[in-house]
N, C-alpha and C positions, 0 to 999 in steps of 0.2 A: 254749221260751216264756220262759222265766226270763231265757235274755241276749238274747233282744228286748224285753219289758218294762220288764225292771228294776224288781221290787218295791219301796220304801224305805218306811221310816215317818219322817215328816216332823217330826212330833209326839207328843212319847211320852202317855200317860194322864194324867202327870203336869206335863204342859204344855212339858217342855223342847223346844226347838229342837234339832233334830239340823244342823247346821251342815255338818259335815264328811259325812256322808251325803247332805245335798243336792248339795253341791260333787262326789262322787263321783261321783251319778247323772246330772248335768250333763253330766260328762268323757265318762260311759262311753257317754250317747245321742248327745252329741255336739248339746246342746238351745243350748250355749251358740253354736254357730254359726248359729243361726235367725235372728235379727234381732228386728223383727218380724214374723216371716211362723211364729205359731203362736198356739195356742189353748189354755185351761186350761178345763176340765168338772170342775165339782165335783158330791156326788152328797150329800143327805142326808134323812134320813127316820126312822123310829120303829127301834127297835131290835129286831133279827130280820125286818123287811121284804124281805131280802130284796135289799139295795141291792148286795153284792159279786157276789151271783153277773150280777146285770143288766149290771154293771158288764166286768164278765171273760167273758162272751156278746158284748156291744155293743162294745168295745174290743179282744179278744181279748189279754184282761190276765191277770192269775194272782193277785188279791188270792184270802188267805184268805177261806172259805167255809161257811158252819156246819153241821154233820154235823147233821143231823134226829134221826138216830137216839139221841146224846146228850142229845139235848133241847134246849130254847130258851134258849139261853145267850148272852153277850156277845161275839162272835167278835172286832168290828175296836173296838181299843180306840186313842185319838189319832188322829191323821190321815198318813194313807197316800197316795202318787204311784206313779204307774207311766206309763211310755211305751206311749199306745194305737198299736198294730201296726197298719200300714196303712193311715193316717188321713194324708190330706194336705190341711191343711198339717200342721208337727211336733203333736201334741194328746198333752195329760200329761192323764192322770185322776185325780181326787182322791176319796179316800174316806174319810169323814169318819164319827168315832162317832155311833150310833144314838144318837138321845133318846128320852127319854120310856124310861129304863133301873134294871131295881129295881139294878141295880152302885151305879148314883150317889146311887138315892133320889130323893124328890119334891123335896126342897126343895134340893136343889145343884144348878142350873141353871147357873152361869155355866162351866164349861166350853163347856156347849151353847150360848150365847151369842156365847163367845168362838171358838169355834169358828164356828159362822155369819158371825159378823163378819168373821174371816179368811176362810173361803171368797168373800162376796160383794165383799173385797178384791182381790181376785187373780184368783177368775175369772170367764168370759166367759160360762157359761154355769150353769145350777144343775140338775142335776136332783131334783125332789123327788119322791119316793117315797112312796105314798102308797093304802089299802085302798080298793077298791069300794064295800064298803057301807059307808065312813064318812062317804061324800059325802053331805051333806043332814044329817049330825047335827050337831047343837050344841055338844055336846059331846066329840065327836072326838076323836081321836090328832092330827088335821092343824093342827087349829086353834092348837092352842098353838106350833105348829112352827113356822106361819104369821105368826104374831102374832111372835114372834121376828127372820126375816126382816126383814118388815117395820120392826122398832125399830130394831134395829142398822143399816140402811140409812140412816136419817135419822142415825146416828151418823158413819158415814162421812167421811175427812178432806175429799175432794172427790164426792159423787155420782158415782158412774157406771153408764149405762144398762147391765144385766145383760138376762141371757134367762132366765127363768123357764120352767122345762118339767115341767110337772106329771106324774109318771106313773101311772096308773092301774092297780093290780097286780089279778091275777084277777077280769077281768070278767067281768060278767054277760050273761045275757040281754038287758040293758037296753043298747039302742043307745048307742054314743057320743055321737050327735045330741044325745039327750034329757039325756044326763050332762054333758056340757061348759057349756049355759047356767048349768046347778044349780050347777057347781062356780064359773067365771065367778060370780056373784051372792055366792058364799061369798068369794070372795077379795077380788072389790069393796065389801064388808060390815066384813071384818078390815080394811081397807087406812083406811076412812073412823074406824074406830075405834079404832085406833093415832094414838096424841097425835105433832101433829107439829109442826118448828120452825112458828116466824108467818111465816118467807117460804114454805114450801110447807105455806100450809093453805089452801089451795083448788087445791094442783096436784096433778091425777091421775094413777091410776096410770103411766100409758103413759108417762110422762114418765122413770119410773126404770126400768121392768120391760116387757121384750115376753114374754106370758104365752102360751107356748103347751100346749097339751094333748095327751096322746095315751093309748093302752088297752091294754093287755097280759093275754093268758091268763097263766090258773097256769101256773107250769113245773112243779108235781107231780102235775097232772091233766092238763096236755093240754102236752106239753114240744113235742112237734113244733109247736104251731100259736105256741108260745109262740118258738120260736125262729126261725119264717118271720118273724115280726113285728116282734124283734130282728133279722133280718137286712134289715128295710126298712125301722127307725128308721136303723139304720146308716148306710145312703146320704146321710141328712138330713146327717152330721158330717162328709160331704168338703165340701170349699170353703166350710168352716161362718163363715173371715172376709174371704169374699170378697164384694162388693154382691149383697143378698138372700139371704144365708146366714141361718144360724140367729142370729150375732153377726158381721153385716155392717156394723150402725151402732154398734160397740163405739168408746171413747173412752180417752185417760190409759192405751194401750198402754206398759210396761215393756220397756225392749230386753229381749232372751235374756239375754244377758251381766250388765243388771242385775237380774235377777231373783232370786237370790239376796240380795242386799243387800236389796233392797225386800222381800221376804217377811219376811227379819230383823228391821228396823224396825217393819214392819207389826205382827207377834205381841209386838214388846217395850211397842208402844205399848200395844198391846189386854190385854198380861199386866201389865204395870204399872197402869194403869186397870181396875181391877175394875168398879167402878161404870158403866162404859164412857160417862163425862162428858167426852167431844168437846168443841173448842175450841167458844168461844160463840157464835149463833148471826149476830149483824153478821159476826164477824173470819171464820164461816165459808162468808156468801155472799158477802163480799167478794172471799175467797179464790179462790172457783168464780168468779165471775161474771168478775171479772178474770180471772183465768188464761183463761176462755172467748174473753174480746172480744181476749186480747192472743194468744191460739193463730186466732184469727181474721182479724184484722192479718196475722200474719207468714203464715196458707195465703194471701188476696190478694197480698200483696206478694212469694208465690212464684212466682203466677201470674199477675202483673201483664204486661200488654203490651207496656211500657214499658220496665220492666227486665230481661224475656226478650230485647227488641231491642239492649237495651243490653248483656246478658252474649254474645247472638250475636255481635253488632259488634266487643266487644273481646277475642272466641276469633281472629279475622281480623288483627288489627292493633291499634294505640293507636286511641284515640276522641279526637277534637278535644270538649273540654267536659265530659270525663267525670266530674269531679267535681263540677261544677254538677249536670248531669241526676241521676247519682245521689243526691244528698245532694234536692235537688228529691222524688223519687221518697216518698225515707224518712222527709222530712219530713211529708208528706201525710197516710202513715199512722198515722206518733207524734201528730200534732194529733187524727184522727179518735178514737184510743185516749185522747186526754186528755177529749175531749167527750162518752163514752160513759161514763165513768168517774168522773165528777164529784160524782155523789151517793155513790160507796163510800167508805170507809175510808180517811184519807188516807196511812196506812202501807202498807197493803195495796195500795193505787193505784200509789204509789209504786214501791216494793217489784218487785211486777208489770212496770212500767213498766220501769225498769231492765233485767228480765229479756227484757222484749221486745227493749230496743234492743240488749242483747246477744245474743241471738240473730240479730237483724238483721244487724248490724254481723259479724256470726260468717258468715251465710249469704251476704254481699255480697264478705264479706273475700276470699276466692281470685279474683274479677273485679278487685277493687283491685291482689293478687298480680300478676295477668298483664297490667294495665296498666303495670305498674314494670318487670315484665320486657322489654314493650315497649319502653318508655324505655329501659331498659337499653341494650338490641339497638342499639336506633337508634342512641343514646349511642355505642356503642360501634365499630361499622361507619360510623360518621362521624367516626370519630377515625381509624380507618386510612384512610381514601377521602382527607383532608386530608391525614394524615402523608405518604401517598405521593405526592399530588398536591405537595405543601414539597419531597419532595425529588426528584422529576423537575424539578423548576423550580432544582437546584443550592444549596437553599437547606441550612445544619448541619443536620444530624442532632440535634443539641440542642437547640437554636433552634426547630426546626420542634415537637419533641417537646412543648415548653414551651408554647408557642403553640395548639398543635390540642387540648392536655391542658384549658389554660385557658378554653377557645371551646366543648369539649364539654361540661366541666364546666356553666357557666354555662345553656347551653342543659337541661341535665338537671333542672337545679334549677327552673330556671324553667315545664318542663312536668311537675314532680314537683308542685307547688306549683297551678298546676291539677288537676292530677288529686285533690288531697287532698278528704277528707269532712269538711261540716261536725262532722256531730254525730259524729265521730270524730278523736281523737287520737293518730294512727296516725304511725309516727315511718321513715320514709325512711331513715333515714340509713346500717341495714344494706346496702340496697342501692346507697347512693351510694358508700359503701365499697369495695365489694363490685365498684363500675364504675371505682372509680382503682384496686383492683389489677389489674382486670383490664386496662385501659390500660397500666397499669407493665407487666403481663407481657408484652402486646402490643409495645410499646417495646425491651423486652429483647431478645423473641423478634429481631426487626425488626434490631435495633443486631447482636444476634449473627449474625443471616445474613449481614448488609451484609457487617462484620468478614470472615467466613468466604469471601464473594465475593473481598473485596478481600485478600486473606490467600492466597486461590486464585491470583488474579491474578497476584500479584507475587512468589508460588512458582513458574510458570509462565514469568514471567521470568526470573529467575535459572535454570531447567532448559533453557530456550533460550539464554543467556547463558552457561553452562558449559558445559554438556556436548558441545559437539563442539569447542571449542579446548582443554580440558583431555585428549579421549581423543587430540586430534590431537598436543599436550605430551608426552603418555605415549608415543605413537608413535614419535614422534620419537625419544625418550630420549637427548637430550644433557647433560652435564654442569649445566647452568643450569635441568633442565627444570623442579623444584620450585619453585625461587626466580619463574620465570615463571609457575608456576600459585599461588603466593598472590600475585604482583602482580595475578595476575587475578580472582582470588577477592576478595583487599581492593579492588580496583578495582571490581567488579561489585553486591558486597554494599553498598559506602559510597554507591552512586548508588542502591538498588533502597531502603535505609532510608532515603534521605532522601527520596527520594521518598512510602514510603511514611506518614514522619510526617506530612509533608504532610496529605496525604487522608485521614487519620485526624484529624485536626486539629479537624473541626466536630464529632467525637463527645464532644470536651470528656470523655475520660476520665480518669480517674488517672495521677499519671506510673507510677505502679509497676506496672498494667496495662500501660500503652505501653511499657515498658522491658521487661516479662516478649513481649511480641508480639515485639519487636525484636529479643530475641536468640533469639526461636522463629525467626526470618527467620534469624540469621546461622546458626545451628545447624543450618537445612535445607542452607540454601549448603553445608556445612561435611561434612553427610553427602552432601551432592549428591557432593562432590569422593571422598568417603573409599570410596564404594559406585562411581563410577564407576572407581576403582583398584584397587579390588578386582575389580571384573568381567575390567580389562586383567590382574592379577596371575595372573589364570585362565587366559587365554591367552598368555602368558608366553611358552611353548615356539613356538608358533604364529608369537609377533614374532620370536622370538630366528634362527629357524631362514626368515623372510623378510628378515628384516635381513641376516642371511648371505647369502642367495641374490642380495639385492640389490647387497650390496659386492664378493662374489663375482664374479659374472657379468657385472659390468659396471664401465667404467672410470672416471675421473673425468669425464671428460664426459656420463654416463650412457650409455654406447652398449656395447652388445654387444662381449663379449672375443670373439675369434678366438682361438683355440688355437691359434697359429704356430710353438711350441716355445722362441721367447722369451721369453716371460712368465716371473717369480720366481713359480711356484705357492707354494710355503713363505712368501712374505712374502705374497703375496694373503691365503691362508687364515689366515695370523695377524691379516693387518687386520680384516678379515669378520670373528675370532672375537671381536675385542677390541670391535668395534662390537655382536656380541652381547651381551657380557658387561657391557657399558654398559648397554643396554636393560634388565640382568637386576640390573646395581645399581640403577638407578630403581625398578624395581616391588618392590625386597626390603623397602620401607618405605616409611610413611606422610610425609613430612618436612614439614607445616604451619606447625612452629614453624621456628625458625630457629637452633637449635640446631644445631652439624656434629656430623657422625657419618662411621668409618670402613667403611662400608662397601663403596664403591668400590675403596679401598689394600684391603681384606682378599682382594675376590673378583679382585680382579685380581692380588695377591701369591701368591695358596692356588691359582689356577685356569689361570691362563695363566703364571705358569712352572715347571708340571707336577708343583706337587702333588695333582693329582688323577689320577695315575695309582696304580694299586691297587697299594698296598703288600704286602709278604709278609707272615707271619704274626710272624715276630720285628719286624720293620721297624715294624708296625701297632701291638704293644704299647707300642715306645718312643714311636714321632711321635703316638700318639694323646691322650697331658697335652697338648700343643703345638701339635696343629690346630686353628687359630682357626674350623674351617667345623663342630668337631664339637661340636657347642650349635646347644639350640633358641630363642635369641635373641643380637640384638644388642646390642654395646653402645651404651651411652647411647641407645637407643630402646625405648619402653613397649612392649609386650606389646602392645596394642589400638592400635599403629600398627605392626605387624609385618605385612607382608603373606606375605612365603616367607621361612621361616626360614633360618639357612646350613646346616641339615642336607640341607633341600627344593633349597636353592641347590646344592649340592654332586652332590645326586643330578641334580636336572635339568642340569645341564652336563656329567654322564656322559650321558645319553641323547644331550641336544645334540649331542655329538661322536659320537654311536653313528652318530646319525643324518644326518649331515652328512657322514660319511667318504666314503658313497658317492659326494657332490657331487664331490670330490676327487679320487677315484678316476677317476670318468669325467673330467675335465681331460686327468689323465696321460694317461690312453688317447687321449683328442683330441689330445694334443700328437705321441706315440707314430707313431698313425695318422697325423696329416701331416708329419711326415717320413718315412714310409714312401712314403707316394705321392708325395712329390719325389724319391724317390731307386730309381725301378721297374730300372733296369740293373743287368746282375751288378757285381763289382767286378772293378778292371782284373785282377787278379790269375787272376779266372777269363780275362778276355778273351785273357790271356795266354797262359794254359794249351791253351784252344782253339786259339790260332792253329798255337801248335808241335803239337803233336797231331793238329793239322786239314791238315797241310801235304799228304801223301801224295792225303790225298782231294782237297785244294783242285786240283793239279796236274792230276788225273785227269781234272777237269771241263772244265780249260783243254785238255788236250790231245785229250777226244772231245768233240764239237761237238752230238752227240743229247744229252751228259746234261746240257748246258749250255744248251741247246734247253727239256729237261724240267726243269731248274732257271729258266728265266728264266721259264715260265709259272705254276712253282710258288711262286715272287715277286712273281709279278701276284696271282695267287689271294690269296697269304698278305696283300697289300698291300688289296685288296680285299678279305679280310675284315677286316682291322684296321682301316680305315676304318669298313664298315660296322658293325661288332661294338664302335667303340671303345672297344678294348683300353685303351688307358692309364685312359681314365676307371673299368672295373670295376675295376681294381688300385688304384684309390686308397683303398678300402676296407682290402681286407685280401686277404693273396693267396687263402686260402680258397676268400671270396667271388667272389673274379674268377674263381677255375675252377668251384666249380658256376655260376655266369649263364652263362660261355661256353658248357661242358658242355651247357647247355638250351638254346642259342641257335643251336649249330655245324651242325645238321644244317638247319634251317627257313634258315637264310642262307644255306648252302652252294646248296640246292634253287633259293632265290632269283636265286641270281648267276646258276647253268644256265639256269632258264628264260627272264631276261632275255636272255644272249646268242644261247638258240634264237630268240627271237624276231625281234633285233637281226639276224642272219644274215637272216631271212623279210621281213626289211623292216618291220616292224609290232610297234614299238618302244611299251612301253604305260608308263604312269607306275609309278615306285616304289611297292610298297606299303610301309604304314606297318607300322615295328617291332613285332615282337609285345611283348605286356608281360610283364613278368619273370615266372617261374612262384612260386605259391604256397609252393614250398617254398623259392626264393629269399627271397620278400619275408618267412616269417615269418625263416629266419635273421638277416636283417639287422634283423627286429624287434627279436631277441634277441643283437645282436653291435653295443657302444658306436662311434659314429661320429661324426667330427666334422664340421660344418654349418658352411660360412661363410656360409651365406642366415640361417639364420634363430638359430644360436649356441644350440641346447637345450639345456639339462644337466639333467637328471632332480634332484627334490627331492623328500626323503621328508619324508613327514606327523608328524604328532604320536604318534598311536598309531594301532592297527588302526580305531577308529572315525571319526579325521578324515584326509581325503586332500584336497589343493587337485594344481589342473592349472598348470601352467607350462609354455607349449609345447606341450600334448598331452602334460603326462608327469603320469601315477599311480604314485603307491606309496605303501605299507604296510608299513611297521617291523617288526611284528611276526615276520611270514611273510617276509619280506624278498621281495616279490612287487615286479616292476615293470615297465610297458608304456611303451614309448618309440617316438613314433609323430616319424619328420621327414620334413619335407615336399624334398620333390629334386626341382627342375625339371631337364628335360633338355628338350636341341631334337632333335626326330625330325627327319632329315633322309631 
């Protein structure tokens, strides 16, 4: 119960303000986020009535409580809040020191005064507390109570209508019926005889107080009937400041928030005034009556028709007129408020008056807001819609900029300028500000893309303009190939910047902008060339080793070498290496400037005449101060234009040649192999030897006429198989090769020839059949046994490393493993 209530004492005995207690009990209910959607019940009545515990029953609060059994003592001394529980809307209860108390004595009333006067300050409802049978007497407990009320109400800074709720503690037998008029007649008796200002002496009560009544059992004789009865006032305090509540038509609500501040003021005013002499009584209906007619004005004119159409209309769009009809609008009401107001106080009128149209002016001001924002909008989506439309039409980018800036302008002012309020002096100009930066930023934004399009553009050029006759220069790699590519790069860049000053020209920028883009443009060209040299530098090995294969294998005419046995293979391979080793001086460096450098004379003096053959181990210590290849740069060239160092050079022209040997290899063998097959006869020397040797048998065959019989068929046969088997062409390979093909061939031909002549004898002579094709085990040897082609001139070339292989001819290989398939094509005519 304690942390849903939150007990405080608001006001100690001694009159202080507790400041910091109220601020606390605010934080901890959480009162100050209400608004105003809450309620203050204050509660006050004779001292020991009985008012805490009604209070902590009917709220379900935890104000101290007076033990009986000590006696009839002072319990709730100053004035006490607490948060009533379950009470919607937020409702704080107030409990306020008993009157009518021997503590204080008869004649110190003004605490009780000052206290009444704050309670009917602040809140919205009063409960007063009050004996059974003191109704109808004269001289009562109530009546002085009452009579207080009442005074201090007419003291009041502004009137305002409170609820009066009279409670009736331990009833009687005597119906409520008959007790409410009695009491009624009491109250309307004190009210007529309480001295009041001269403007409310003839105004009744109803005007300040809605007086309601209700009846309550004892809670120490009959507590259950007294607590059903408290739980059916209860109900009266939900919705108590909603239309027809208990303070439904309450007025001069205090937000949550300033309700601290305003309770402060309020007690310092009424502590400082003892006398409790309230401002005088003109300055104090002037005060009401104005503040009423000028809180009247502004709910019309919140509900006005007119400028509900008007705040509708300009949530959608700008409004054509809108500061005519509005200023129209608010005029209307300031005139009404001056002709209602004409007999008051002309300070207070005044005063008043002010405050209205500041409120006004306060509660129009955010439709003013978002009419400017519209202009803005507009303003500003009509500066781009021109700018673009200037420059589709080819018009500067400057020019346009200048023109559509000045034409938006003018138009903003000019429907800034309508839209303004008379009776207000409301200043534009943040947001006219507010619409040229944002213009500039829009321009910027705009100028920078352009820039960036056109910046794209003619990066795009120059990447089409370089890059395939610079990688085609490198390719090449001849001696002039550098000097051609910054002919081409100065050539390329000097026409892509002037052109591009050109069309940059309407943007009327800075030179030192234009010269910083300019050499952003030459520095692309500049990496375009350095990155694509670097790419070729990478494949290095790849050129070096097709440049060889190309000088190699083919002669000056470009036409395939025939391996005839003529050819200088030693001077071939030395031209092939040297047109390598050109290729491999081109990519060793950057060369832009024009600066010479030896690296051509180094890699051709250190590589091709054989110092790169691997030194011994003495040999190595002395030539190694003296190897120009053993440094990781060159001379007279920067570092960040070094592409293969001569350590990188030196290694890769070892591989080179690792790799290249075998091209060379197979040559010889081609050369080898055809003069082997021009020369298939023994030499005379055997023919020689045969003949003396062969003489005995030669005779033997001339002199019996059967063997010479079985030798002239056995020379038809042999002649017909060498025909059909032909012999000379298997031997042009390799003898090997010619005896296994034969070997697989001699029996299926032999078969052939018999069955032809069986047939040939039977008359029924059939067509040749077609050769059988070589067997598998033929064709893979000569896969793997080098041969020379004069159809088609293969020569196997190995790759870079294991992971790149290129085909030449049908040939794969791989460095590593030293693996390689050599597929040639051999046309033969089956006859």
């Amino acid at each position: 119960m304690d942390e849903d209530c939150c007990v405080t004492q608001l006001i100690d005995a001694n009159g202080n303000f507790n400041v910091e207690g109220l601020d606390n009990f605010m934080k901890k209910v959480k009162f100050i986020n209400s608004g105003l959607s809450y309620a203050i019940v204050a509660i006050m009545g004779p001292q020991s009535s009985g008012k805490s515990t009604l209070l902590n029953h009917l709220f379900h609060t935890n104000f101290r409580e007076m033990d009986a059994y000590k006696g009839r003592i002072q319990t709730t001394k100053g004035i006490w809040i607490a948060k009533c529980v379950g009470i919607q809307p937020f409702t704080i209860a107030m409990d306020l020191e008993g009157t009518d108390g021997r503590e204080r004595g008869q004649d110190d009333t003004t605490f009780e005064k000052q206290s009444a006067l704050f309670a009917l300050s602040v809140s919205d409802i009063v409960l007063i507390n009050m004996w059974c049978h003191d109704i109808g007497r004269e001289h009562a407990a109530n009546r002085p109570l009452l009579k207080t009320v009442f005074q201090v109400m007419m003291r009041l800074f502004s009137p305002r209508k409170t609820t009066l709720m009279f409670v009736i503690r331990d009833k009687t037998k005597t119906p409520l019926e008959l007790l409410e008029p009695v009491l009624r007649e009491d109250i309307q008796k004190i009210w007529v005889e309480v001295p009041k200002p001269q403007a409310h002496k003839n105004t009744p009560l109803s005007d300040f107080f809605n007086v309601e009544i209700t009846a309550l059992s004892s809670y120490e004789e009959k507590e259950e009937n007294f607590k059903e009865e408290v739980a059916q006032l209860r109900q009266r305090f939900f919705h108590s400041i909603s239309p027809g509540g208990l303070a439904g038509d309450r007025s001069g609500v205090v937000p949550a928030s300033g309700f601290s501040f305003s309770a402060q003021q309020i007690w310092k005013v009424i502590k400082e005034n003892k006398d409790l002499d309230l401002p005088a009584h003109k300055i104090m209906v002037a005060t009401v009556r104005c503040e009423e007619i000028g809180n009247e004005k502004l709910s019309r004119l919140i509900s006005d028709e007119g400028w509900l159409e008007l705040e509708y209309a300009v949530q959608a769009g700008p409004v054509l007129g809108f500061g005519e009809k509005l200023s129209s609008v608010l005029e209307m009401y300031f005139s009404e408020y001056d002709m209602e107001t004409i007999y008051y106080d002309e300070g207070v009128r005044n005063a008043k008056r002010q405050q209205l149209v500041s409120k006004a002016l306060q509660f129009v001001h955010p439709a003013y807001t978002t009419m400017l924002g519209h202009l803005h909008y507009n303003a500003l989506e009509s500066f781009k819609t021109r700018l673009e439309q200037a420059l589709h039409k080819g018009e500067g980018f400057a020019a346009s900029v200048c023109t559509c800036t000045h034409s938006c302008m003018l138009e903003f002012d000019h429907e800034c300028a309508e839209a303004a309020i008379r009776q207000a002096n409301w200043d534009a100009s943040e947001v006219r500000d507010k619409l040229r930066r944002d213009i500039d930023a829009h321009a910027s934004s705009v100028c920078s893309a352009k820039l960036s399009e056109i910046i794209a553009i003619y990066e795009k050029q120059l990447t089409l303009a370089l890059n395939e006759p610079v990688e085609s220069l490198l390719e090449a790699g001849r001696r002039d190939t550098w000097a051609s590519i910054r002919k081409l790069l100065k050539r390329e860049t000097e026409a892509v910047v002037s052109d591009f000053s050109k069309t940059i020209a309407g943007f009327e920028l800075k030179q030192t902008t234009v010269d910083s883009m300019v050499q952003k443009l030459r520095d692309y060209a500049i990496n375009l060339v350095r990155k694509k040299a670097r790419e070729d530098a990478g494949k290095v090995l790849i050129r070096m080793k097709d440049r060889f294969s190309t000088v190699f294998k083919q002669d000056n005419d470009s036409m395939p070498r025939v391996w005839t046995g003529k050819e200088d293979i030693r001077a071939i391979t030395k031209d092939a290496r040297s047109a390598s080793l050109r290729l491999l001086s081109v990519l060793a460096a950057i060369r832009l400037s024009e600066n010479p450098d030896k690296i051509e004379n180094v890699l051709f003096s250190s590589l091709m005449d054989g110092a790169v053959a691997v030194p011994s181990s003495q040999d190595r210590s002395i030539k190694a101060s003296r190897d120009p290849l053993a440094s990781s740069t060159w001379e007279e060239v920067s570092p960040t234009d070094t592409l293969i160092t001569p350590v990188q050079c030196k290694s890769l022209w070892r591989q080179f040649k690792a790799e290249t040997e075998y091209i060379v290899t197979q040559a010889i063998s081609a050369q080898e192999a055809h003069r082997k097959s021009n020369n298939w006869l023994p030499p005379p020397w055997a023919i020689l030897a045969m003949i003396v040797l062969g003489f005995n048998e030669f005779m033997l065959l001339l002199r019996n006429p059967l063997y010479l019989m079985v030798l002239f068929i056995l020379l038809l046969l042999s002649k017909a198989l060498w025909v059909q088997m032909d012999i000379p062409r298997e031997f042009q390979n390799s003898t090997l090769a010619g005896l296994l093909s034969i070997s697989s061939r001699l029996l299926p031909t032999v078969m052939n020839l018999l069955r032809r002549l069986a047939e040939e004898a039977q008359g029924h002579p059939t067509p040749e059949a077609p050769r059988p094709p070589y067997s598998s085990a033929f064709q893979s040897f000569r896969n793997q046994t080098p041969q020379p082609n004069p159809v088609s001139n293969s020569i196997p070339e190995s790759s870079v490393s294991s992971d790149i292989s290129f085909s030449d001819s049908g040939v794969d290989y791989s460095s590593p493993n030293l693996i390689h398939r050599r597929t040639t094509n051999i046309q033969e005519e089956l006859s």
